[in-house]
C-alpha positions as CSV (number, residue, x, y, z in Angstrom):
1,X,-63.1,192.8,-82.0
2,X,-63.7,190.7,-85.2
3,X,-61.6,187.6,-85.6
4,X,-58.5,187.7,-87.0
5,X,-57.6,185.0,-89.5
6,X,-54.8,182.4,-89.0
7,X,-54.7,179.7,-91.9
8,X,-52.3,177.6,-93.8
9,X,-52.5,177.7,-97.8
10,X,-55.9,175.9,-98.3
11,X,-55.6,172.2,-99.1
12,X,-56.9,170.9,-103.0
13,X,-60.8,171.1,-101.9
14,X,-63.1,172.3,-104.0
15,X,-64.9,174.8,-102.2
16,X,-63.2,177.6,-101.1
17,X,-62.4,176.6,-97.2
18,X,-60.7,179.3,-94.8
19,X,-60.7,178.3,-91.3
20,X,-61.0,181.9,-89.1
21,X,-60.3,181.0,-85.5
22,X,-62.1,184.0,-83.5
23,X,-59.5,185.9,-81.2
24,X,-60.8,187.9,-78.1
25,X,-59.2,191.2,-77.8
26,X,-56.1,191.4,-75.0
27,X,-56.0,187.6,-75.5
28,X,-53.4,184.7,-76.0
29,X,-55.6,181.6,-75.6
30,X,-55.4,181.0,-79.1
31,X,-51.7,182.1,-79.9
32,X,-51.1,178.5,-81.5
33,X,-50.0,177.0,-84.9
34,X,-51.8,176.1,-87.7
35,X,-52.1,172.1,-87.6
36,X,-48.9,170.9,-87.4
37,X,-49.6,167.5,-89.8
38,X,-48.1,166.6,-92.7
39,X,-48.4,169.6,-95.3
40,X,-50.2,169.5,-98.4
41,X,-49.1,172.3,-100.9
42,X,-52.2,173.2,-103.0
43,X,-52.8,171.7,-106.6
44,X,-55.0,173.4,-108.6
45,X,-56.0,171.6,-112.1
46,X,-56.2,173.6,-114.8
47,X,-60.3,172.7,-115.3
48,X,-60.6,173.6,-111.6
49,X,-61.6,177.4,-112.0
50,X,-59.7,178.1,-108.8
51,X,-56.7,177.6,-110.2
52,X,-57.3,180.0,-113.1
53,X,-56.2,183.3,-113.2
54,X,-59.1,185.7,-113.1
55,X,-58.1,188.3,-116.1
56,X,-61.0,190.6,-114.4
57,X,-59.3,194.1,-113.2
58,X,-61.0,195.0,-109.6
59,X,-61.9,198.7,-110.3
60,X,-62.2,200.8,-106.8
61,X,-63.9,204.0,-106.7
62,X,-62.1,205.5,-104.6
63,X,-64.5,208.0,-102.8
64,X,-66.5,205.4,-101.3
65,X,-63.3,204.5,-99.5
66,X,-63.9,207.1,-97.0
67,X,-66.8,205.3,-95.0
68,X,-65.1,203.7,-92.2
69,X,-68.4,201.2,-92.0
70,X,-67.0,200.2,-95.2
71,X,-64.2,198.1,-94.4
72,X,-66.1,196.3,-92.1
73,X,-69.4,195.7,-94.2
74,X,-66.7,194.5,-97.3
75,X,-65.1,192.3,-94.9
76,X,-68.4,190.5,-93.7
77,X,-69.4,189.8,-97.8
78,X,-65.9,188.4,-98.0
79,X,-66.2,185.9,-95.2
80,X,-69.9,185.0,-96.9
81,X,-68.7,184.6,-100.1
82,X,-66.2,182.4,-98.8
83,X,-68.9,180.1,-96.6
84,X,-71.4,180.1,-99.1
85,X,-68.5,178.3,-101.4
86,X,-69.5,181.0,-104.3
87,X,-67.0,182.4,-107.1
88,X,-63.5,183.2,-105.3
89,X,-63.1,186.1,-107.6
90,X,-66.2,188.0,-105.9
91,X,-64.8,187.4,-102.4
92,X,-61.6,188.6,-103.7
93,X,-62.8,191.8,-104.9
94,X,-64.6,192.3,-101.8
95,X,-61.8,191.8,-100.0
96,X,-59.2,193.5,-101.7
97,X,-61.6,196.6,-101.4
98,X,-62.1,195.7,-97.7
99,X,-58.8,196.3,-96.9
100,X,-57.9,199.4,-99.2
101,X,-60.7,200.4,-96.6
102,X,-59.3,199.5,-93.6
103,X,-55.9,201.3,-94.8
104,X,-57.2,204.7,-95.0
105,X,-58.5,204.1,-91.3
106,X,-55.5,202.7,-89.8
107,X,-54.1,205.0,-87.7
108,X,-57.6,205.3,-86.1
109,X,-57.4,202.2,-84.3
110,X,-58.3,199.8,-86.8
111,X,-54.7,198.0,-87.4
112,X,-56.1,194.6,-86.5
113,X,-59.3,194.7,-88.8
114,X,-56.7,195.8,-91.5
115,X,-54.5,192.9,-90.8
116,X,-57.3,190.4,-90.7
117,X,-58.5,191.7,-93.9
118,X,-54.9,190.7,-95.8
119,X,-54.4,187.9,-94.0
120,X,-57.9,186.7,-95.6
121,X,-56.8,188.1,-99.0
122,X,-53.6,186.0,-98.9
123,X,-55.3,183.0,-98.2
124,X,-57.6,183.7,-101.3
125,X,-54.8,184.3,-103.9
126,X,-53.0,181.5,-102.6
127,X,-56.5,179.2,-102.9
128,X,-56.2,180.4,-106.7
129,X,-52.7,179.3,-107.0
130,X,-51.6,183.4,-106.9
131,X,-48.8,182.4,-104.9
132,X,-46.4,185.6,-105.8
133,X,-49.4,188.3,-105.3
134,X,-49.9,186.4,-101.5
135,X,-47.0,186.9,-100.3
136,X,-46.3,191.3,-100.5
137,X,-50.1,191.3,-98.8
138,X,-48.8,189.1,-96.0
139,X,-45.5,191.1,-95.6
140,X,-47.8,194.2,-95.3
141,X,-49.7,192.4,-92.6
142,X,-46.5,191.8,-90.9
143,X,-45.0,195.2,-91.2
144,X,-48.2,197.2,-90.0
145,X,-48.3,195.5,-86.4
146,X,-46.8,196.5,-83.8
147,X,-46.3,193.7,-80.9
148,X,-45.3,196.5,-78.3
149,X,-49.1,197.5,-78.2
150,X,-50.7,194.4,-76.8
151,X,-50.4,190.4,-77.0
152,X,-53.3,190.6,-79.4
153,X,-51.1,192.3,-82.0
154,X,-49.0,189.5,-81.2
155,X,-51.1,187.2,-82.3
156,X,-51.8,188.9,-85.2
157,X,-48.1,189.0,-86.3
158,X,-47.5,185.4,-85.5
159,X,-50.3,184.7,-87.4
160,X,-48.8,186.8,-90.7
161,X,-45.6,184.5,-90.2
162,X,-46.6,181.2,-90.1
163,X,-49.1,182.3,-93.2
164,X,-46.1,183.6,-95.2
165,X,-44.4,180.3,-94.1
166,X,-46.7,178.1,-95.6
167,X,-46.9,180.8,-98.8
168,X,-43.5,180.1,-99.3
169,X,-43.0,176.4,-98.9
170,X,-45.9,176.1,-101.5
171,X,-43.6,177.7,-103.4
172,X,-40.9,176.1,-102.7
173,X,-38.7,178.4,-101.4
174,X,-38.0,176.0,-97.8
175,X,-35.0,178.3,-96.4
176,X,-37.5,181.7,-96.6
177,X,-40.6,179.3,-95.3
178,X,-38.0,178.3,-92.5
179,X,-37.1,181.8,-91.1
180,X,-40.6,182.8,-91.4
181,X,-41.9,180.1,-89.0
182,X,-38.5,180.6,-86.9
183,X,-39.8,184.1,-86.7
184,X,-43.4,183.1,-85.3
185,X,-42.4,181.0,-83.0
186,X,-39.8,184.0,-81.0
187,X,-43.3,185.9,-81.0
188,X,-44.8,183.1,-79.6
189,X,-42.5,182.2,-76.9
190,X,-41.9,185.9,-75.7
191,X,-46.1,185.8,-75.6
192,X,-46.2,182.2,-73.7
193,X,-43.2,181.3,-72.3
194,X,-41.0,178.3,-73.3
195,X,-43.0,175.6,-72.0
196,X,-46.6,176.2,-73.3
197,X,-48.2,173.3,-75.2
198,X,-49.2,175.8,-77.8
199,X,-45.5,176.4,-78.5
200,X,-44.6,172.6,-78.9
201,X,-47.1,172.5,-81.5
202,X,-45.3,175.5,-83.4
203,X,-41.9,173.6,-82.7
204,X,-43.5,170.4,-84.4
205,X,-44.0,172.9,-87.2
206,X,-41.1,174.2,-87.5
207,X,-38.9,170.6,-87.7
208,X,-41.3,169.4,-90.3
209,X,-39.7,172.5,-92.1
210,X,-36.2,171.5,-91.1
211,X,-36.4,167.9,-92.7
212,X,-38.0,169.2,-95.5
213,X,-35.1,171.3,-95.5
214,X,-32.5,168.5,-94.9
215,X,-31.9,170.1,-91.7
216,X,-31.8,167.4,-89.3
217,X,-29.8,168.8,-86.5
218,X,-32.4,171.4,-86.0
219,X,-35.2,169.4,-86.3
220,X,-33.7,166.8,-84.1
221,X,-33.5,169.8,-81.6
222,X,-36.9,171.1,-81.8
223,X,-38.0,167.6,-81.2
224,X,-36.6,167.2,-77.8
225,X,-37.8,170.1,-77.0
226,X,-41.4,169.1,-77.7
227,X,-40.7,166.1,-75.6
228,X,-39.5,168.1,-72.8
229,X,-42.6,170.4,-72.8
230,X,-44.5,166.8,-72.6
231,X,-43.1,165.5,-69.9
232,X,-43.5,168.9,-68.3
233,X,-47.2,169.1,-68.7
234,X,-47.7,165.8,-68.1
235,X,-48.6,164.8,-71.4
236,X,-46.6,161.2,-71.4
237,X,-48.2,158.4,-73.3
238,X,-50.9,161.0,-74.9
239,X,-51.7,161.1,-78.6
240,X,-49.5,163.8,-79.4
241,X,-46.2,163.2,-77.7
242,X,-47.3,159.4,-79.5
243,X,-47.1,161.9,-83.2
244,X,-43.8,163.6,-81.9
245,X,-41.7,160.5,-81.3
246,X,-42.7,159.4,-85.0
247,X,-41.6,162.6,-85.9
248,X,-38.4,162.7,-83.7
249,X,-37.8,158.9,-85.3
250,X,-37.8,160.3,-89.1
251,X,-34.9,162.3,-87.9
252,X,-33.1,160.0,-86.5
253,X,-34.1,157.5,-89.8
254,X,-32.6,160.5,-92.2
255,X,-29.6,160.6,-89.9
256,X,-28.8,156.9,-89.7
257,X,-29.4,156.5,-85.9
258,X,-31.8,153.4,-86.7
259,X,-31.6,152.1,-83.4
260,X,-33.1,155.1,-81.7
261,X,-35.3,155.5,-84.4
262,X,-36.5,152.0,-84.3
263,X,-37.0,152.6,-79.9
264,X,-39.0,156.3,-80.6
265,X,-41.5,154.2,-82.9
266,X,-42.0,151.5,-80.6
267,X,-43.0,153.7,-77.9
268,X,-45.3,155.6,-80.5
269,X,-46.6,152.0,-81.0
270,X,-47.3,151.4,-77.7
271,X,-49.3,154.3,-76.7
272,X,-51.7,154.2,-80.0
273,X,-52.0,150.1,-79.3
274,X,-53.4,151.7,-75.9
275,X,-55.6,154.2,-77.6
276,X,-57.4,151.7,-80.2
277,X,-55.9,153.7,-83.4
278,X,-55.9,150.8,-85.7
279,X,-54.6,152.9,-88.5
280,X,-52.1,154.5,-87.0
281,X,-50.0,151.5,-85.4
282,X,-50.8,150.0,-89.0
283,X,-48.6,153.0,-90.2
284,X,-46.2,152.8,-87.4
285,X,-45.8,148.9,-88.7
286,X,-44.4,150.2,-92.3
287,X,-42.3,153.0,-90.3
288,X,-41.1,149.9,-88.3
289,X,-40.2,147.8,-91.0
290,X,-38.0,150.4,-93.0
291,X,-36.0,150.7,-90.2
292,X,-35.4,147.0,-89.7
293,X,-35.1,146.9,-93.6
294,X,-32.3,149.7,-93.0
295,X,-30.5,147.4,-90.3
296,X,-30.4,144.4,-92.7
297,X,-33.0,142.4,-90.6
298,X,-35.1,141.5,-93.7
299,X,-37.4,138.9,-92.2
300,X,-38.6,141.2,-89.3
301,X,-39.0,144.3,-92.1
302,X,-41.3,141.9,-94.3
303,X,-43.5,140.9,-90.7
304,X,-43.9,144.4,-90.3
305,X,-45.0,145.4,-93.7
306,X,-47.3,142.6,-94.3
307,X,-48.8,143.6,-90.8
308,X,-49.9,147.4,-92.0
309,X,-50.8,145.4,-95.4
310,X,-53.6,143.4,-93.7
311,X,-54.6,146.4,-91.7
312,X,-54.5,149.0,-94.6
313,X,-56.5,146.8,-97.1
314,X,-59.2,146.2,-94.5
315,X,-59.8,149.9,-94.1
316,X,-59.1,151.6,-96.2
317,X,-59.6,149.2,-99.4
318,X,-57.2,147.5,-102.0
319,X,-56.9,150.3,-104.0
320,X,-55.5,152.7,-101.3
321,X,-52.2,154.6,-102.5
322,X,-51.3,153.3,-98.6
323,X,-51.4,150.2,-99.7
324,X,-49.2,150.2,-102.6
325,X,-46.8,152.4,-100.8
326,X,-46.3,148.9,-99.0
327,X,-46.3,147.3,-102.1
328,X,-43.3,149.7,-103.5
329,X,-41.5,148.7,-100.0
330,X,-41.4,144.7,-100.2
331,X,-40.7,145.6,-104.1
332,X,-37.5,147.2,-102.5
333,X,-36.6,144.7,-100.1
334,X,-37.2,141.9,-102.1
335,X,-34.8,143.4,-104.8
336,X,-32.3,143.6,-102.1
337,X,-32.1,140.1,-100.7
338,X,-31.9,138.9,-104.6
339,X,-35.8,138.3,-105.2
340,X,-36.1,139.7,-108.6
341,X,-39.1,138.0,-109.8
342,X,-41.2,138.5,-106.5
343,X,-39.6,142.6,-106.5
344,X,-40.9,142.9,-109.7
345,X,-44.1,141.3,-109.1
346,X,-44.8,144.1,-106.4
347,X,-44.4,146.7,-108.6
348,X,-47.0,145.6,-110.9
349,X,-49.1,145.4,-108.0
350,X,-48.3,149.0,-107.1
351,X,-48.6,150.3,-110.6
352,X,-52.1,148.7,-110.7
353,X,-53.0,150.4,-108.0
354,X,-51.3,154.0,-109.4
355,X,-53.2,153.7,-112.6
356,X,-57.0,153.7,-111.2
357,X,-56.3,155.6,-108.2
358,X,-59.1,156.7,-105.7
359,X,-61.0,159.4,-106.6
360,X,-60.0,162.8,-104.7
361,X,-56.2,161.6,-104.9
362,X,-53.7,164.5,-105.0
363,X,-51.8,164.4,-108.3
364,X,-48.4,164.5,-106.1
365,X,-49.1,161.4,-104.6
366,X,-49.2,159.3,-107.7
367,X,-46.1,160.7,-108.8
368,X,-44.3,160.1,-105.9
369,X,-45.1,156.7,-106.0
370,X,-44.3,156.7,-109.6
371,X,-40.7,158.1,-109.3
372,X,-39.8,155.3,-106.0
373,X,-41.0,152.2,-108.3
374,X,-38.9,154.3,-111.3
375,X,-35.6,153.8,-109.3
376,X,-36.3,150.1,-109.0
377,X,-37.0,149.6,-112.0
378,X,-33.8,151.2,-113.1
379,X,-31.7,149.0,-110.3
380,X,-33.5,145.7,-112.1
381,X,-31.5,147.5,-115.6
382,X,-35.1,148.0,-116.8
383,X,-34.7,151.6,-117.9
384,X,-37.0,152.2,-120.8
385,X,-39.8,151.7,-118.2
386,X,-38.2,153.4,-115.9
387,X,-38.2,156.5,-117.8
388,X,-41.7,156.3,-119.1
389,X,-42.3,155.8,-114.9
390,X,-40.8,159.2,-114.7
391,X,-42.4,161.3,-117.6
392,X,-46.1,160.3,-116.2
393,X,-44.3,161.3,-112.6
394,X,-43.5,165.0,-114.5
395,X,-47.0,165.4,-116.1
396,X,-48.7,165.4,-113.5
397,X,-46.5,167.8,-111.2
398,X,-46.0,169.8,-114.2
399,X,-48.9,172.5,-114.1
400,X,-49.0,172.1,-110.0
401,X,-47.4,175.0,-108.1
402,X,-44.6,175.0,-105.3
403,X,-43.1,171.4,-106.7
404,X,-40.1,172.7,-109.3
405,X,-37.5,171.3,-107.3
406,X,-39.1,167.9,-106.9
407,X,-39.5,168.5,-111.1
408,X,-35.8,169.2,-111.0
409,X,-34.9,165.8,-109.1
410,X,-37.0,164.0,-111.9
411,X,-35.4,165.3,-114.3
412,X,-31.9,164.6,-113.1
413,X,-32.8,161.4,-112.5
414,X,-34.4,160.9,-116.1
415,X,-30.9,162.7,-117.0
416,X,-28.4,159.9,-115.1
417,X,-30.4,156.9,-116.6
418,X,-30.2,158.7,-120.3
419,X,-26.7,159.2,-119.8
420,X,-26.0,155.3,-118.4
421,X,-27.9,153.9,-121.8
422,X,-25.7,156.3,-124.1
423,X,-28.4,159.2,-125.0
424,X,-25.8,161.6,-124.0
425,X,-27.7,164.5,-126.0
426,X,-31.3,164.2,-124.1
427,X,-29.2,163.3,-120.6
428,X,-27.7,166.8,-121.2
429,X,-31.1,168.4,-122.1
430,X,-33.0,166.7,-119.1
431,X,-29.9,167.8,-117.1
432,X,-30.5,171.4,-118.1
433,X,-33.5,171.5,-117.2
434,X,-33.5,170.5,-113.9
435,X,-30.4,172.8,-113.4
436,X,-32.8,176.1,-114.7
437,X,-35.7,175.4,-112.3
438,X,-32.7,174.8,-109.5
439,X,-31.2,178.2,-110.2
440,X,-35.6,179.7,-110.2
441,X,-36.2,178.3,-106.8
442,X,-33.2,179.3,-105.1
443,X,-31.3,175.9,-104.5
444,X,-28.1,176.9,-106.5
445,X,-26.0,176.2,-103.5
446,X,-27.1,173.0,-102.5
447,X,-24.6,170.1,-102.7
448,X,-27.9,168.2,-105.2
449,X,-27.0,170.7,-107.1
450,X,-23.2,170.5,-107.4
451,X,-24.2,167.1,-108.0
452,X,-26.3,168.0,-111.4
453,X,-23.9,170.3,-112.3
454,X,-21.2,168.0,-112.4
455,X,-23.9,165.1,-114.3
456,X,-24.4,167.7,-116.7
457,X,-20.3,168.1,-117.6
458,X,-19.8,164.4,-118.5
459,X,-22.8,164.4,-120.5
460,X,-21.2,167.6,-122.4
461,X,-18.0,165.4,-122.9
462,X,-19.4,162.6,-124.3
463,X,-20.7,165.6,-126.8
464,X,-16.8,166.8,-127.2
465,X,-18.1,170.3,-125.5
466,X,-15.2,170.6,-123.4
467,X,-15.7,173.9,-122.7
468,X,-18.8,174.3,-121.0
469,X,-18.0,171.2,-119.4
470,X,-15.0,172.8,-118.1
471,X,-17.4,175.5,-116.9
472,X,-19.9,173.1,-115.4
473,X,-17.2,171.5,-113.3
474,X,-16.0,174.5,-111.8
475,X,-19.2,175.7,-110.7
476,X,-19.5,171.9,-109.1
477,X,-16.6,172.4,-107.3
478,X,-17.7,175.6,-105.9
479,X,-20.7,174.9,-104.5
480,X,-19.7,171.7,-103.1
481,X,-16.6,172.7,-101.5
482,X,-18.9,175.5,-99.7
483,X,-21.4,173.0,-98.9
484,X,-19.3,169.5,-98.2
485,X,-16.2,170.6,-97.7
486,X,-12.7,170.6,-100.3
487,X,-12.1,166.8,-98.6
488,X,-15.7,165.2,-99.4
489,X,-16.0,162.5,-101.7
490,X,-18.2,164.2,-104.1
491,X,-16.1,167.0,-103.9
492,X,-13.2,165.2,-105.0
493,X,-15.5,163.4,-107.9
494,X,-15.7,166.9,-109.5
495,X,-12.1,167.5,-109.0
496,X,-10.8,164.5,-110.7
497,X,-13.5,165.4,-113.4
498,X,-12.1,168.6,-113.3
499,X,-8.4,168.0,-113.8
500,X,-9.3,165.4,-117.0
501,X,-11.0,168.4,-118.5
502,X,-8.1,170.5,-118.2
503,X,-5.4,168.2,-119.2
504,X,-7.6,168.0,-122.6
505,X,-7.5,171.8,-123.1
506,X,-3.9,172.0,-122.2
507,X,-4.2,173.1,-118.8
508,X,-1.2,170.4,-117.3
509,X,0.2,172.8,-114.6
510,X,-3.7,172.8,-112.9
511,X,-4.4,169.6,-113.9
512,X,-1.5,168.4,-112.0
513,X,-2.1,170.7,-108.8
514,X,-5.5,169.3,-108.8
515,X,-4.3,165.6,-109.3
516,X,-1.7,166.0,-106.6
517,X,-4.4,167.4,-104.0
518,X,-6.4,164.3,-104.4
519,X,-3.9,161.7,-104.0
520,X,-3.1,163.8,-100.8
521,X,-6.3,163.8,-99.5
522,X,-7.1,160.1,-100.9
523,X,-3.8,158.7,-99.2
524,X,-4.4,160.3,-95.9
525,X,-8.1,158.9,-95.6
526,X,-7.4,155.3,-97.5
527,X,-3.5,154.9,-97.1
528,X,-1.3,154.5,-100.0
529,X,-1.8,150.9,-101.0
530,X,-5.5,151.5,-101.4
531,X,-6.4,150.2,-104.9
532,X,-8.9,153.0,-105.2
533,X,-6.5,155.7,-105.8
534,X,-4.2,153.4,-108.7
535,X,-6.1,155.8,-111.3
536,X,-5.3,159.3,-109.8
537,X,-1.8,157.8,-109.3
538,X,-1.2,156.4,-113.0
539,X,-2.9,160.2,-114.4
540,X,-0.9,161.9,-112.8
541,X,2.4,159.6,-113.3
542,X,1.9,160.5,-117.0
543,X,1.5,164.2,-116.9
544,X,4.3,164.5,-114.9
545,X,6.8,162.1,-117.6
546,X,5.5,164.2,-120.4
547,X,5.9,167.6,-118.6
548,X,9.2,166.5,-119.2
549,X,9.3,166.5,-122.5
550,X,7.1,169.7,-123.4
551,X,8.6,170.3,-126.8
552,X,7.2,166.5,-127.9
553,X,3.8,166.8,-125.5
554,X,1.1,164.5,-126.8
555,X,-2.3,165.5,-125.2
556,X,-4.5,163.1,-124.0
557,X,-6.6,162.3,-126.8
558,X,-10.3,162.9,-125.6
559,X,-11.5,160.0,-127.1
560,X,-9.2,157.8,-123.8
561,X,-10.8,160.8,-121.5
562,X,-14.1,160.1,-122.7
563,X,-13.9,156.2,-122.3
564,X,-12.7,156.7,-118.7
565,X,-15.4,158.8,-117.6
566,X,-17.9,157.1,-119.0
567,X,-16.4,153.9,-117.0
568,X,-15.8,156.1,-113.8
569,X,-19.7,157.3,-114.2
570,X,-21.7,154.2,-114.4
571,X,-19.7,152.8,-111.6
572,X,-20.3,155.9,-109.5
573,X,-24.1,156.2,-111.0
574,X,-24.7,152.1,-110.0
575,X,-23.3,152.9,-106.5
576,X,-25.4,155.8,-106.2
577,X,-28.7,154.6,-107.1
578,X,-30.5,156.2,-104.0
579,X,-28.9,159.3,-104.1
580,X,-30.8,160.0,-107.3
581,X,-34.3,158.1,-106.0
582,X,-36.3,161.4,-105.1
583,X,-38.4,160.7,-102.1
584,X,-40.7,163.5,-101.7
């Protein structure tokens, strides 16, 4: 039986690369995940001609569909075309007539050559940065297999999953990617069994989906079971269970649990000390050192930085983005402990580094780097730099598919520092913005973007558009009261936001319920001598006095709303620094 391809999105490569693992009919041995390493989505350049969009129609005469050798004989000039590293567009045409072939045949017993064929179709649009045409040909491969006829049309469906999984992410739509992988690996486990090693690579998979998600709990789960299926097998103190404690320790980092975070890493350390991978305990070092940076236990944080330092400069040169990814770190921790001169002397060193990268360097990298030595730029008050920091960051994600949200996080972040230097007018533009491409890639109902939304409605007061910050603020409330609860403190952000706007419109009955709510909630949390609530208190002390004079009701003029929530912002903005640092 010809081999059935299982692939993730190519990587940025040049020549057209498509791994095609062969697959023995009636057999599992290779029912396993792609590589479960870090993901790279594709970034096509616009002078790269795969990223172009060929405008060439593929014409099909369809009588010389009828040749069952066909398929097969299209198929094999595909997989050539492919090899040989020749235009994509001819392997595409052969391969989109190879499987207009392979349909007309497939009740015949040829369902797995017509899945193979669109699984290698997909992995060509994607390769040309046809993300949206990938992903109905994958669903087709999917839908035509029927796992009840043998574990090798299991294989081909898991395949189709994880391939629409990494379609997806490279898109950016995580929560689709996510149930797409979930899916795979129930396949998988009803093929193997719980306990295979081929299944803890799928779960390693799978949780790198979850954090990119935010969704730590289930990654955190998936992780022990990896470990489990380790210790099961055998596999203790081996390279990969070694990868999986790093992995389980990012989880832990992301949830705060440092001290179990800081133990997984050390036993990761251990094992590759014990294997001679130089590199690797180099990056354990830097893993090592953020957590010690996170526990306040600066001197041991800067031992282990300027450890991977040495390591990374010897190997890998001084103009490694490794290296001034350690560079952005000391910058960090030296602005912490007070260090202002040496913070800033690192990220000089970094930005050297960022502006003649190494050749072959994925565009996405830079501006990663660029956006984390943006935020401390902006905690030094240096903000002009900061933003020029971020617009390189956007031009070079800007024509590069599957990163809109991370486009959206810039931009949000571009909007808070706009807004805390009193360009209220491009903060609400830049806010905008990143709220449109939030809607496009289906992350209107995360609590980021409550967050934006309500951003976006104290820039539109500063402007005296208290309407559509009104509207703005309501939205904020709803998605964050779905997604943190009515008694979180962003949450109750928005509603104090909230209840200002309405008391300028008039609104003093709803202004007041929502006032009263959050001295509730504020009193039963902080007690009722806390200092932080003297605001909510004294607002809603007024409203109440002149409710009792309605005939001789003097609004709150908008220009004392204004001046408190532009105080109330760049307090909250200062304190949350990090939350608007997008670490992608």
């Amino acid at each position: 039986m010809p081999s059935l391809i299982s692939v993730k999105t190519p990587p940025n490569t040049t020549p057209l690369n498509i791994l095609m693992p062969a697959i023995q009919n009636g057999s599992t041995n290779n029912l396993r995940s792609p590589s479960p390493l870090r993901k790279r989505f594709p970034s096509p350049s616009p002078s790269n001609s795969r990223a172009k969009r060929t405008s060439e129609k593929v014409t099909i005469d369809e009588s010389s569909l009828d040749n069952p050798d066909l398929g097969p004989f299209l198929l094999k000039l595909a997989r050539e075309t492919i090899s040989s590293g020749d235009n994509p567009n001819k392997a595409l045409d052969y391969a989109i007539r190879a499987s207009k072939s392979f349909e007309r045949f497939s009740g015949s017993g040829q369902e797995l050559e017509l899945v193979m064929s669109l699984h290698m179709l997909a992995a060509i649009y994607c390769s040309l940065g046809r993300f949206e045409e990938a992903v109905p040909v994958l669903e087709r491969s999917i839908e035509v297999v029927d796992i009840g006829k043998g574990s090798d049309r299991a294989l081909a469906k898991f395949s189709g999953y994880m391939q629409l999984g990494d379609t997806c992410s490279s898109m950016g739509l995580l929560d689709r990617s996510v149930w797409c992988y979930e899916s795979g690996l129930e396949i998988q486990i009803e093929a193997l069994g719980d306990s295979d090693p081929r299944v803890a690579e799928t779960c390693r998979y799978l949780a790198e989906a979850h954090i990119q998600a935010m969704q730590f709990d289930e990654a955190e789960n998936l992780c022990k079971k990896i470990l489990e299926i380790h210790r099961e097998h055998g596999h203790s103190a081996s390279l990969e269970e070694a990868a999986d404690r790093r992995l389980m320790a990012l989880v832990y980092e992301a949830k705060g649990d440092y001290e179990s975070a800081l133990e997984h890493l050390v036993l990761a350390s251990m094992v590759m000390i014990a294997n001679g991978q130089e590199n690797e305990v180099a990056s354990i070092d830097v893993s090592i050192g953020n957590i010690y940076m996170s526990l306040c236990r600066f001197d041991e944080a800067i031992f282990s930085y300027q450890k991977g330092l040495t390591v990374f400069k010897a190997t890998r040169g001084e103009d490694h983005l490794s290296v001034a990814s350690i560079f952005i770190r000391l910058a960090d921790l030296y602005y912490r402990i007070g260090k202002l001169r040496e913070s800033k002397s690192y990220c000089e060193n970094a930005l050297r580094v960022y502006a003649k990268p190494a050749p072959a360097t994925a565009p996405e990298e830079v501006a990663n780097g660029l956006t984390e030595i943006s935020a401390i730029y902006e905690a030094l008050n240096e903000h002009e730099e900061a933003l020029k920091l971020l617009q390189k960051a956007m031009k070079l994600l800007e024509d590069t598919p599957g990163y809109h949200s991370t486009i959206a996080g810039i931009e949000a972040q571009m909007g808070v520092m706009l807004y805390v230097v009193g360009r209220y007018g491009e903060a609400r533009s830049s806010f905008e913005s990143a709220v449109v491409k939030l809607r496009a890639s289906g992350e209107s109902k995360s609590a980021f973007f409550g967050i934006v939304l309500n951003q976006m409605g104290l820039a539109c007061l500063q402007l005296y558009r208290i309407n559509e910050a009104t509207e703005l603020f309501e939205e904020a409330r709803g998605v964050l009261e779905q997604e943190c609860g009515s008694c979180h403190l962003d949450t109750l952000g928005v509603y104090s936001n909230l209840a200002a706007t309405y008391d300028a419109l008039g609104r003093v009955e709803d202004a007041i319920e929502i006032l009263e709510y959050i001295l509730k909630v504020r009193e039963e949390k902080l007690g009722t001598a806390n200092p932080d609530i003297d605001d909510e208190k004294k607002r809603l002390a007024e409203l109440l006095k002149e409710t009792g004079r309605a005939r001789n009701r003097k609004g709150k003029s908008l220009e004392n709303l204004l001046d408190s929530n532009s105080n109330r912002v760049k307090k909250e903005v200062t304190k949350r620094r990090s939350g608007f640092s997008f670490r992608t």
